[in-house]
N, C-alpha and C positions, 0 to 999 in steps of 0.2 A: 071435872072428871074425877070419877073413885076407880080407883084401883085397890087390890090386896098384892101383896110381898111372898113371893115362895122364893125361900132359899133352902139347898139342900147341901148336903158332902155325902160322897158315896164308896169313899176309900178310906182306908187306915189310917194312909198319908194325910189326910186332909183332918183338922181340926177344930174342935168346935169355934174359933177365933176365926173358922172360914165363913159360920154362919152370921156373926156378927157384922165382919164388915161386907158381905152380899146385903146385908140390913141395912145397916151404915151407907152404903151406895145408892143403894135405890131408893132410902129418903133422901138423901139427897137431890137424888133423878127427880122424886114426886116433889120437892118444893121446889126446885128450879122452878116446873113446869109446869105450879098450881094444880099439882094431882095429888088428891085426898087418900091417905091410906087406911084403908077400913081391917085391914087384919093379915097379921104374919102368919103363915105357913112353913112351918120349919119340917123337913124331911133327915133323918139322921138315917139315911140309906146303905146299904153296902151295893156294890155292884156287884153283880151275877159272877161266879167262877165256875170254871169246869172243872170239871175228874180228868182230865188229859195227862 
């Protein structure tokens, strides 16, 4: 099986050390599981805020 890795952070709080180990986990997940990883997607998002 192939799969790709998207890991994102979408807050202030959250840091780039969040992208890593979502990285870190889910190869882990993909060699457990003989799942091929063809390519990381990395999202450095912020989440939506209002004018409230």
């Amino acid at each position: 099986m192939k799969a790709v890795i998207y890991a994102r952070y979408s807050s202030d709080s959250q840091r780039e050390e969040s992208i890593e180990g979502q990285i870190r986990e889910c190869t882990a997940f993909a060699e457990k599981n003989g799942i091929t990883i063809l390519k990381h997607y990395i999202d450095r998002a912020f989440s939506a805020k209002t004018d409230m």
